[in-house]
BASE-371830 format. One line per field, with one value per residue: x, y, z of N, C-alpha, C in turn; residue in one letter. Coordinates in Angstrom, 3 decimals. Layout:
BEGIN
n.c1 X ... .
n.c2 Y ... .
n.c3 Z ... .
ca.c1 X ... .
ca.c2 Y ... .
ca.c3 Z ... .
c.c1 X ... .
c.c2 Y ... .
c.c3 Z ... .
aa A ... .
***
This chain:
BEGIN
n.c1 0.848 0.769 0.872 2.194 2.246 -0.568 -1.936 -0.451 -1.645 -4.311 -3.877 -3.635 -5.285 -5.577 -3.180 -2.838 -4.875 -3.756 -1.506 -2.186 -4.034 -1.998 0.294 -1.290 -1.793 0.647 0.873 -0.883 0.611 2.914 2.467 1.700 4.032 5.741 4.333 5.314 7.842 8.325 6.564 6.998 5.962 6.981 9.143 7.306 6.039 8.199 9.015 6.575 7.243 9.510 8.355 7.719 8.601 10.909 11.028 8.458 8.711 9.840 8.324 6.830 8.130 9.290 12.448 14.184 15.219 13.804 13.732 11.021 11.393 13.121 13.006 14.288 13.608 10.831 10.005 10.431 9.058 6.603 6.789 6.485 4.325 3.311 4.902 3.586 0.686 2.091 3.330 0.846 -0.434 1.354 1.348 -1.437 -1.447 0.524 -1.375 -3.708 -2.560 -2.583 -4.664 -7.075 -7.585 -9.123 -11.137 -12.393 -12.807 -11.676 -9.613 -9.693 -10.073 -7.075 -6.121 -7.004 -5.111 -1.676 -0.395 2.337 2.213 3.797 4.550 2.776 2.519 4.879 4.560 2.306 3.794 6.144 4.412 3.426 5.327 6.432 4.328 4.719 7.122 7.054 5.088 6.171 8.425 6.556 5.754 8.521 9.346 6.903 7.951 10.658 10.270 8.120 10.211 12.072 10.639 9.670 12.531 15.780 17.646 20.744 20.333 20.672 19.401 18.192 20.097 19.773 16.744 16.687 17.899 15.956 13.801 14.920 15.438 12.317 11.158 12.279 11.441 8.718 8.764 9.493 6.786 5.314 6.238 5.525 3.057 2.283 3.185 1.208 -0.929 -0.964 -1.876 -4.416 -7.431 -10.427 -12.201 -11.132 -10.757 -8.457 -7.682 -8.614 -7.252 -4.498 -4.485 -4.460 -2.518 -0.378 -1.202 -1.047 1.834 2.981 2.151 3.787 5.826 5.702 5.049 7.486 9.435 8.474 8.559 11.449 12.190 10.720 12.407 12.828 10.410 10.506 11.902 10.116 8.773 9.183 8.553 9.379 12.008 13.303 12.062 11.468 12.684 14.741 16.131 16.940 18.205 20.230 21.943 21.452 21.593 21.399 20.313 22.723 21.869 18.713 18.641 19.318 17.632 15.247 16.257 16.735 13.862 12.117 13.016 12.879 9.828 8.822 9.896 8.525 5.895 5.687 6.261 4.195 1.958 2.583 1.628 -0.835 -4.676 -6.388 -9.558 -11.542 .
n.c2 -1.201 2.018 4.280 6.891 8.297 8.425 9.724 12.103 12.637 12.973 15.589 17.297 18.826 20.673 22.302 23.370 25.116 26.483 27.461 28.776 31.396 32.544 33.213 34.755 37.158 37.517 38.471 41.044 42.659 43.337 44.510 47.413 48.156 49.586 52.120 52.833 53.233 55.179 57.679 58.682 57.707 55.853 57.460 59.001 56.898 56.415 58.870 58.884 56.118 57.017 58.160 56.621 54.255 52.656 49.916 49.327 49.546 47.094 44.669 44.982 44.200 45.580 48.261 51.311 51.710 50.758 51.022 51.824 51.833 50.566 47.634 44.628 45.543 45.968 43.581 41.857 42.951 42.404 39.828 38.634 38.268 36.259 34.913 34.345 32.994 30.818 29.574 29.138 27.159 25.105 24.447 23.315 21.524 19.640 19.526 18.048 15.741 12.970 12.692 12.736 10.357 8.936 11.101 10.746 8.198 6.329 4.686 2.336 0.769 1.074 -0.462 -2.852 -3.304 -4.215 -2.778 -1.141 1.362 2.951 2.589 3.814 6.958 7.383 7.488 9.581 11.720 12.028 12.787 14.844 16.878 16.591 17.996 20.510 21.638 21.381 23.555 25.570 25.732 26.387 29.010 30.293 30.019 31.573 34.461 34.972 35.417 37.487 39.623 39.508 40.491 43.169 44.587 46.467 46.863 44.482 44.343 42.898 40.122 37.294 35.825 36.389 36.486 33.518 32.661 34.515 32.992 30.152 30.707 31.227 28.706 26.645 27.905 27.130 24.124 23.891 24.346 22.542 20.524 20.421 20.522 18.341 16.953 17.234 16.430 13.933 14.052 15.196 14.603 13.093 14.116 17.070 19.868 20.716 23.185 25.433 24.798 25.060 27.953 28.808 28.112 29.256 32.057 32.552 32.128 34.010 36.840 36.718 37.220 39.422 41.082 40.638 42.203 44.723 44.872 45.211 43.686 41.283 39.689 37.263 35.870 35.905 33.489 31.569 32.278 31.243 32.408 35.142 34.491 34.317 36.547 37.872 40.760 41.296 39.076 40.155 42.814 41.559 40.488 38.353 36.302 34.483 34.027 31.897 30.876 31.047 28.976 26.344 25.891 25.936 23.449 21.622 21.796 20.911 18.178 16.759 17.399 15.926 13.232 12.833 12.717 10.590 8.465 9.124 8.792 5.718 4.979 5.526 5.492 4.444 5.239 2.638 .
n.c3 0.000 -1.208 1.277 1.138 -1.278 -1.655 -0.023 -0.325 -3.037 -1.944 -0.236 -2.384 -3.478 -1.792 -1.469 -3.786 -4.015 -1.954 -2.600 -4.921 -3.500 -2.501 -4.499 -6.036 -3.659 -3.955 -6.203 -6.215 -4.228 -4.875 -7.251 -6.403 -6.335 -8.104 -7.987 -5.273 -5.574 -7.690 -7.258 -4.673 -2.744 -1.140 0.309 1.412 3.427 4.701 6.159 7.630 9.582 10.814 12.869 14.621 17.633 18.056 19.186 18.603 15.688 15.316 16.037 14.215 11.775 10.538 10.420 11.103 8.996 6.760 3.554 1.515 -1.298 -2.484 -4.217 -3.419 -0.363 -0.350 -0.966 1.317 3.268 2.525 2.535 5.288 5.621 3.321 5.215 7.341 6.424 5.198 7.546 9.077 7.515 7.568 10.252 10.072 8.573 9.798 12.265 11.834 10.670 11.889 13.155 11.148 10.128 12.205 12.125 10.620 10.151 8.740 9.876 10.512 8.406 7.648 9.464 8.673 6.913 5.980 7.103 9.962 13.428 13.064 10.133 9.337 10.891 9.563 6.597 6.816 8.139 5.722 3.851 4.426 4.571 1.975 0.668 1.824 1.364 -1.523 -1.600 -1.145 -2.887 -4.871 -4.405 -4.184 -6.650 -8.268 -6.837 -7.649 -10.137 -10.251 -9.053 -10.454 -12.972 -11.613 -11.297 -11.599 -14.582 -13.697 -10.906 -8.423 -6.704 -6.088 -4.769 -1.910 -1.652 -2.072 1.069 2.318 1.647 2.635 5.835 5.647 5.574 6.825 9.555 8.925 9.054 11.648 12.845 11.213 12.678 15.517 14.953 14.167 16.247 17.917 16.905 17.458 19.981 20.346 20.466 18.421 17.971 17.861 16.674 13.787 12.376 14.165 16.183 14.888 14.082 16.449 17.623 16.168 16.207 19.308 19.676 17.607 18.619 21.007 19.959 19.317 21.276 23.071 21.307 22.072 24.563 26.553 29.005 28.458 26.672 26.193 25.510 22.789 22.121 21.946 19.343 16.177 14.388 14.653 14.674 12.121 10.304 7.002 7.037 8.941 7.996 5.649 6.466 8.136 5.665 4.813 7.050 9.754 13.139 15.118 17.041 16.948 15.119 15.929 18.146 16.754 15.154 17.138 18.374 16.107 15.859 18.049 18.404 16.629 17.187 19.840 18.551 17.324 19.361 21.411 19.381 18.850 21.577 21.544 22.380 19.901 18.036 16.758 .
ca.c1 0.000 1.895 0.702 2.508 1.040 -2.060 -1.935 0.115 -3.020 -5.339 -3.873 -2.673 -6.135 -5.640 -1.621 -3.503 -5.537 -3.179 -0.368 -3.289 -4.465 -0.656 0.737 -2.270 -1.624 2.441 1.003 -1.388 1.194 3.793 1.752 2.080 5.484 5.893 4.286 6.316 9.428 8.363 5.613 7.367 4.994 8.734 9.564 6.290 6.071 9.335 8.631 5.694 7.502 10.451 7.774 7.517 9.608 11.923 10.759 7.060 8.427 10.614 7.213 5.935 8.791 10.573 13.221 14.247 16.023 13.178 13.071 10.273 11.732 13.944 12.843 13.987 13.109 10.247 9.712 10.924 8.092 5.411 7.149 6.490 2.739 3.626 5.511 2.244 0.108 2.604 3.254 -0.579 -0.580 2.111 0.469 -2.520 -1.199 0.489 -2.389 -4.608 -2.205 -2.946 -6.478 -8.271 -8.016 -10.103 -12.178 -13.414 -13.433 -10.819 -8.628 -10.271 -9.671 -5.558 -5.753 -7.193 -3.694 -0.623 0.976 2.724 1.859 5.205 4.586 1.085 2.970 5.751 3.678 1.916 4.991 6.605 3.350 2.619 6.668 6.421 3.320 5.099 8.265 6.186 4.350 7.289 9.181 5.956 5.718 9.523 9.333 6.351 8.393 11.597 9.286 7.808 11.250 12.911 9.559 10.178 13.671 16.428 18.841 21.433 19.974 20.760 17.654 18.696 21.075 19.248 15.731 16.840 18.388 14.837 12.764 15.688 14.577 10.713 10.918 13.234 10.404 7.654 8.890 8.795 5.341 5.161 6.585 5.190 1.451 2.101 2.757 -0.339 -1.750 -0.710 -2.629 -5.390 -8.812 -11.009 -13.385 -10.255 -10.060 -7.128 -7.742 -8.892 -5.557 -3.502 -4.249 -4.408 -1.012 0.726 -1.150 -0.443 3.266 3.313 1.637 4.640 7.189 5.257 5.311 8.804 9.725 7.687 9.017 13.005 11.982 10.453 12.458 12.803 9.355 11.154 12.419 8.674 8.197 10.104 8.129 10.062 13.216 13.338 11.314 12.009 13.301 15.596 17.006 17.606 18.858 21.339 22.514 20.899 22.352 19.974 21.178 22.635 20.813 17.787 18.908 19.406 16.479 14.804 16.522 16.152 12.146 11.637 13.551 11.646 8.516 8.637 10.242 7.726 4.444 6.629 6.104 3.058 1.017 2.751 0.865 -2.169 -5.505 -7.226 -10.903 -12.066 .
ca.c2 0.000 3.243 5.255 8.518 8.530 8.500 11.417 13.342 13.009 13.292 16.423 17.639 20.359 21.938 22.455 24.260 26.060 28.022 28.343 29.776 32.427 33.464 33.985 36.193 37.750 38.492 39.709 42.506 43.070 43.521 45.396 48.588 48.711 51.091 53.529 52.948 53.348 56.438 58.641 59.180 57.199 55.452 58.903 59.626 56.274 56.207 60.204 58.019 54.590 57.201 58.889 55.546 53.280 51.159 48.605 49.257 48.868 45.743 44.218 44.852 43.863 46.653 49.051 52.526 52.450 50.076 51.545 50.976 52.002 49.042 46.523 43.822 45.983 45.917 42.156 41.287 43.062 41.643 38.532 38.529 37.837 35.537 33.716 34.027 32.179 29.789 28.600 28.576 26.535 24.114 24.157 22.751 20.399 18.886 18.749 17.353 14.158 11.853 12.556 12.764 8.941 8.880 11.920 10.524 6.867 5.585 3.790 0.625 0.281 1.224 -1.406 -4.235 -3.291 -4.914 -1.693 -1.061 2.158 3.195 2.795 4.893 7.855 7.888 7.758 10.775 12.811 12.487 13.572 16.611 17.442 16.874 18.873 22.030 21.874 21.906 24.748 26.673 26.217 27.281 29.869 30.837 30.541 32.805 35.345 34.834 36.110 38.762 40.044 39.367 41.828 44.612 44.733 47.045 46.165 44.497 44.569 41.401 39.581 35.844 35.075 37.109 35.850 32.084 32.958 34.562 32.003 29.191 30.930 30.815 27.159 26.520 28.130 26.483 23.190 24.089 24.410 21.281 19.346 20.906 20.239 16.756 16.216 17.752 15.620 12.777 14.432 15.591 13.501 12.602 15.943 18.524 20.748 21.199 24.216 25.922 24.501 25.363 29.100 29.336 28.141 30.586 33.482 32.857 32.501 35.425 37.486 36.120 37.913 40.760 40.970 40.489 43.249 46.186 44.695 44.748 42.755 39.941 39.885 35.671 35.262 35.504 32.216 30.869 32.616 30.756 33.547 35.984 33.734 33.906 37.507 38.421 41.534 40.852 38.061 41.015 43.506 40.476 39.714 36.687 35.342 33.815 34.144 30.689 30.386 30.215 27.874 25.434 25.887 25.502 22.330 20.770 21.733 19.935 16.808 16.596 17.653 14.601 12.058 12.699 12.648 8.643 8.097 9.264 7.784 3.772 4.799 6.538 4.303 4.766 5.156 2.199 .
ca.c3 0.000 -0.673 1.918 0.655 -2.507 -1.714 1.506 -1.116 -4.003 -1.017 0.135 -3.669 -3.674 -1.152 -1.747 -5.331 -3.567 -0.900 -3.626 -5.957 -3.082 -2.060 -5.284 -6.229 -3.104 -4.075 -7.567 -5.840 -3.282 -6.081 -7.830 -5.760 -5.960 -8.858 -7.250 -4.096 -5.897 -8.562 -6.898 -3.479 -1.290 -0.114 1.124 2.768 4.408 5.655 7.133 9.294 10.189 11.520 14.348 15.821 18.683 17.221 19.362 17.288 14.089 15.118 16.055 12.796 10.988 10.052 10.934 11.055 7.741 5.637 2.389 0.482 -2.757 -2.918 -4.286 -2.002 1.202 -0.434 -1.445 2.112 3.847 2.076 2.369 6.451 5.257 3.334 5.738 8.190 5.721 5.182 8.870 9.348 6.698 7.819 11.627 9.252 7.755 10.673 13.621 10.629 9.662 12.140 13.729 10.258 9.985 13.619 12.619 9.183 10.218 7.509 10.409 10.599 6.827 7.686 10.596 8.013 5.815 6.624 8.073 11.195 13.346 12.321 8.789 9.371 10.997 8.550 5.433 7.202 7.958 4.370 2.448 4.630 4.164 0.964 -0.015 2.094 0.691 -3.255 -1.453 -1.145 -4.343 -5.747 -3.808 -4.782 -8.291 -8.349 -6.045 -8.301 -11.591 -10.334 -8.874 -12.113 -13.536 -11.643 -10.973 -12.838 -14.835 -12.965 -9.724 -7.808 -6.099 -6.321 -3.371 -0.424 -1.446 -1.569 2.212 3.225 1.446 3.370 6.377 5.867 5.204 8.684 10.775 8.577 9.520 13.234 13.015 10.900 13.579 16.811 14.604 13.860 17.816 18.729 16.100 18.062 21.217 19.819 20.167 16.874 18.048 17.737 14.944 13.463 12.084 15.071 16.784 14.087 14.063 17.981 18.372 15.420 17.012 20.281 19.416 16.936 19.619 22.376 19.636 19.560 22.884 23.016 20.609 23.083 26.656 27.190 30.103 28.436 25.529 26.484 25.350 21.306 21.846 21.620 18.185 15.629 13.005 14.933 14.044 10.495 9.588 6.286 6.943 9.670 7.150 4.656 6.791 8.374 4.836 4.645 7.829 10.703 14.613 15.244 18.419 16.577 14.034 16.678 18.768 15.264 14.754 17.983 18.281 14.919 16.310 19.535 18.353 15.619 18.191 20.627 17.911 16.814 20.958 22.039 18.585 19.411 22.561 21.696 22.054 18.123 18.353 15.183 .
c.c1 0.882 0.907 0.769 1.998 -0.035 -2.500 -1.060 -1.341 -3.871 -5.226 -3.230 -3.774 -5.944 -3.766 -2.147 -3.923 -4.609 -2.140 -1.206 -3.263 -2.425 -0.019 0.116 -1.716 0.210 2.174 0.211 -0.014 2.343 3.418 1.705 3.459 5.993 5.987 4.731 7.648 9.239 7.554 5.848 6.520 5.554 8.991 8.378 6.128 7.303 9.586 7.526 6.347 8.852 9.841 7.775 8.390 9.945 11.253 9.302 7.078 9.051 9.372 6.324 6.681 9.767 11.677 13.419 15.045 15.606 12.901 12.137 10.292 12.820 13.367 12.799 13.810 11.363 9.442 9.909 9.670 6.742 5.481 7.083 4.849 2.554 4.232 4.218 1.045 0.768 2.995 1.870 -0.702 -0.008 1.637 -0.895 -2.774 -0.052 -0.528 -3.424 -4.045 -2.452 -3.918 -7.162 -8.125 -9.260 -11.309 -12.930 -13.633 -12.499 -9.696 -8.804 -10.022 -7.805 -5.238 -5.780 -6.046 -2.597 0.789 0.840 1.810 3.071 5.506 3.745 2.078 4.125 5.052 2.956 2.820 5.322 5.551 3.429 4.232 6.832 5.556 3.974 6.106 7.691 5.335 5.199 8.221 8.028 6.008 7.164 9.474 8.214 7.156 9.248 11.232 8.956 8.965 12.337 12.256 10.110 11.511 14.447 17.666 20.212 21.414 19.628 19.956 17.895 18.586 20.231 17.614 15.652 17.188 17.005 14.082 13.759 15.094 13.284 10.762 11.339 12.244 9.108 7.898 9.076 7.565 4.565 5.266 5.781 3.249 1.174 2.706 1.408 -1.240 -1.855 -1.928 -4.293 -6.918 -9.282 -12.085 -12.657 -10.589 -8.942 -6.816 -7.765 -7.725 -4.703 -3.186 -4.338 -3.189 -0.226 0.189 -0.788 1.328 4.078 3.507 2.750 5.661 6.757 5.476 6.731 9.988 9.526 8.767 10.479 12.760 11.589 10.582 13.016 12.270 9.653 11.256 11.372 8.063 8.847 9.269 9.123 12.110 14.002 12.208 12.274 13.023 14.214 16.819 17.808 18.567 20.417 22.348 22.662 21.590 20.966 21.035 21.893 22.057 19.399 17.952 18.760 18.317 15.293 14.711 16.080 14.852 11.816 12.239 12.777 10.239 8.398 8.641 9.130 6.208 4.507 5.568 4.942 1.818 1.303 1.934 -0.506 -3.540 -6.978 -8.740 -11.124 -13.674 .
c.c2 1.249 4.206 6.885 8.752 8.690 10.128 12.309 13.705 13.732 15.270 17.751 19.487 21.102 23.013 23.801 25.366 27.106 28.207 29.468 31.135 33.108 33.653 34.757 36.930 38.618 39.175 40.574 42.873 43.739 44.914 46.756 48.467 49.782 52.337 53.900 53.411 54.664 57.536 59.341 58.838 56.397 56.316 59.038 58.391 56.253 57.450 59.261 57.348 55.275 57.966 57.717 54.904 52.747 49.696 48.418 48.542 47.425 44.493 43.898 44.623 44.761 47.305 50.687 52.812 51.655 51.200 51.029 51.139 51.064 47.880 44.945 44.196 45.559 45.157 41.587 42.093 42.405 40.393 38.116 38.001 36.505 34.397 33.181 33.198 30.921 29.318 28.142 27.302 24.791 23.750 22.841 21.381 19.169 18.191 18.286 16.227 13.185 11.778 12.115 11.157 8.664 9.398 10.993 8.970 6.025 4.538 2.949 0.367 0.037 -0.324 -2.844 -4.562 -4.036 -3.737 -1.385 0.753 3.039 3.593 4.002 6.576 8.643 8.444 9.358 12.030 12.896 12.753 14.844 17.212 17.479 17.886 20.292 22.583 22.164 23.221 25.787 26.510 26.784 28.829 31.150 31.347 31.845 34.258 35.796 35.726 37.406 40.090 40.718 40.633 43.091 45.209 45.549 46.493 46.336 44.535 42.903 40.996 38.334 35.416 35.825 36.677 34.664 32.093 33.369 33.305 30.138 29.102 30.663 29.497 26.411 26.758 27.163 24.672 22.948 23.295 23.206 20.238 19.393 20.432 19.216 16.372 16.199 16.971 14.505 12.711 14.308 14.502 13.786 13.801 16.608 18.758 21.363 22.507 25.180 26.259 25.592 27.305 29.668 29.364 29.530 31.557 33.703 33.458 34.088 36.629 37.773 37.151 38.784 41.443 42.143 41.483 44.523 46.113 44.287 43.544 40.951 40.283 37.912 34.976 35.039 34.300 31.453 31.483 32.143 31.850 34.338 35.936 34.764 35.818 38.067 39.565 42.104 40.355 39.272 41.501 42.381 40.658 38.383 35.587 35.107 33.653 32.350 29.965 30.001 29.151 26.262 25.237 25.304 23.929 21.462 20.763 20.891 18.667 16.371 16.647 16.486 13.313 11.569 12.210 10.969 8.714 7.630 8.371 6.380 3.924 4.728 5.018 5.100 3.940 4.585 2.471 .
c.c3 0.000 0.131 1.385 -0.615 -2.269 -0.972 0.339 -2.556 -3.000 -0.629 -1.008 -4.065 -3.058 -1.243 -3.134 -4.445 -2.724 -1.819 -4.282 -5.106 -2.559 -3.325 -6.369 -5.148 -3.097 -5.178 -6.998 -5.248 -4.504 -7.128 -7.983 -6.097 -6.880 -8.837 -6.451 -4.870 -6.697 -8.225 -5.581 -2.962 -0.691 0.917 2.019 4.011 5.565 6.557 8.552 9.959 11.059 13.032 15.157 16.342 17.447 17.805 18.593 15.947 14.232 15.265 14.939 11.348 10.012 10.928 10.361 9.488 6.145 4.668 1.305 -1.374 -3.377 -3.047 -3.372 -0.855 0.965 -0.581 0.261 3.201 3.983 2.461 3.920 6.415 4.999 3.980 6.905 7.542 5.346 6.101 9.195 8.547 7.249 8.711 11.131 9.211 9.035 11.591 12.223 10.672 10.152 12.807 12.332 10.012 10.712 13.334 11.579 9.335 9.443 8.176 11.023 9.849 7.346 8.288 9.570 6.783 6.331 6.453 9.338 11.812 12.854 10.955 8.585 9.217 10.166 7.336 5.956 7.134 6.767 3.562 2.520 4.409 2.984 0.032 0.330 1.662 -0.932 -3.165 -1.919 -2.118 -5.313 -5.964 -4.172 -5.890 -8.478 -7.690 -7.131 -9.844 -11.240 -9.980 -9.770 -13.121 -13.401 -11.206 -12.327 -13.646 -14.122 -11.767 -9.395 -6.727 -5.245 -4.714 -2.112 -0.781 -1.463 0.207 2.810 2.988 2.439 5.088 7.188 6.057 6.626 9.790 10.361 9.304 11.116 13.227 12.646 11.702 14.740 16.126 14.612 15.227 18.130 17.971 16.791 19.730 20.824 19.862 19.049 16.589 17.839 16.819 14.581 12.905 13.168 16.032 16.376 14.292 15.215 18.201 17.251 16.054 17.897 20.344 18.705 17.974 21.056 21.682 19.701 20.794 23.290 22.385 21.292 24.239 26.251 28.086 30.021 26.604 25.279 25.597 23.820 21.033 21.524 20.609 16.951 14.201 13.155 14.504 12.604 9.899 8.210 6.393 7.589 8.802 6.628 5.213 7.574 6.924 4.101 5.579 9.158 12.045 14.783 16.319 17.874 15.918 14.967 17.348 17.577 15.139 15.537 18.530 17.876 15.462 17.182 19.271 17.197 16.333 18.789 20.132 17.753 18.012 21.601 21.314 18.295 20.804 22.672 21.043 20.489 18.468 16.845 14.853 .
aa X X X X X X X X X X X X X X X X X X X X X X X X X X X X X X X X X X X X X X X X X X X X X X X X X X X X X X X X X X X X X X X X X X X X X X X X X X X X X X X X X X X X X X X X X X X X X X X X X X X X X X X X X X X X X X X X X X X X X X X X X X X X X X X X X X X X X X X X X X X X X X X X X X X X X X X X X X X X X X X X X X X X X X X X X X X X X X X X X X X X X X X X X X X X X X X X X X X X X X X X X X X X X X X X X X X X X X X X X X X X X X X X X X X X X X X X X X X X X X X X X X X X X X X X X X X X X X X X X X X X X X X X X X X X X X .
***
């Protein structure tokens, strides 16, 4: 029985569907930029975004010296949206992979197969990794085009949006992992959806936080959005703290281990 084949067809519409609505959403977003760059509404924004805290705009993903007449300042803002639709996404597609057998009834059929739970949970993990990773080269290539559009001649794009979009993908798989525990938790009533976008807000919400209060500037470490923000990346150079990187890494390890663990434990309602 291939398993992954099937959870990768199974889950192949909706993969259409959120590429479809986000790279409409990079061609509006894109869209504007013309006028950002030739009408002086760069200049006037950046007169506003300089009345406010630093710690404000770091909250909201900028800084005191985002220009929005650059192109990639400008691709790398938008692209903080983008990355919020694409962790929701991933959150999704984790607490979903191993309840919806339970919710919809289909794992009495699994049980009458001659696979392990082992096999189950794997087959699960490599679809939904595979569908997010095809998310996000879609997601690239569309980026990569429109970049290529309005860019001038000679104006280098490439290497610092592979580094954000490297990034996005690093935190997305967080979320991937930490969803597909909770998947493991989760009774056959959860909604994964519901989940999914409780935990990214909360977390988002923790960096936000975290950005205002010196005091509880801790609470970062529980935002792996906050990680990886586009425009951090940029202004870095396309480099990423290595503290997160690690925290990153060892989340996703643990938060996979533990989903293995808990679902050889977990009693499956047939």
């Amino acid at each position: 029985m291939n398993m992954n084949g099937f959870e990768i067809r199974r889950l192949l519409k909706g993969l259409l569907t959120w590429s479809a609505v986000v790279t409409l959403l990079l061609v509006l977003f894109m869209a504007f930029f013309p006028s950002m760059a030739e009408s002086g509404l760069a200049d006037l924004t950046k007169d506003k975004l300089d009345a406010l805290p630093p710690a404000v705009l770091e909250a909201f993903g900028l800084t005191v010296t985002t220009d929005f007449s650059d192109l990639l300042q400008y691709y790398a803002y938008i692209a903080q949206y983008i990355l919020m639709a694409a962790a929701i996404y991933a959150l999704i597609l984790g607490t979903s992979a191993l309840i919806k057998e339970e919710s919809e009834g289909t794992i009495e059929f699994l049980y009458a197969r001659p696979v392990s739970r082992l096999e189950i949970a794997t087959g699960k993990l490599m679809s939904i990794v595979t569908i997010l990773w095809a998310f996000n080269l879609i997601t690239f290539a569309a980026s990569v085009l429109l970049l290529h559009a309005f860019r001038d001649p000679g104006y280098e794009y490439l290497p610092l949006t592979l580094a954000m979009f490297s990034g996005m993908l690093a935190a997305q798989m967080v979320f991937l992992a930490v969803g597909f525990a909770l998947s493991a938790i989760l009774p056959r009533s959860g909604n994964p959806v519901t989940v999914g976008l409780g935990l990214f807000f909360v977390t988002y919400l923790l960096g936000a936080i975290a950005a205002v209060n010196e005091k509880l500037r801790w609470l970062k470490y529980m935002s792996p959005f906050h990680y990886v923000q586009p425009t951090s990346v940029l202004a870095n150079e396309g480099t990423i703290e290595q503290v997160y990187l690690h925290i990153m890494l060892l989340t996703t390890i643990a938060a996979i281990i533990f989903a293995y663990w808990r679902y050889h434990r977990k009693d499956l309602l047939v």
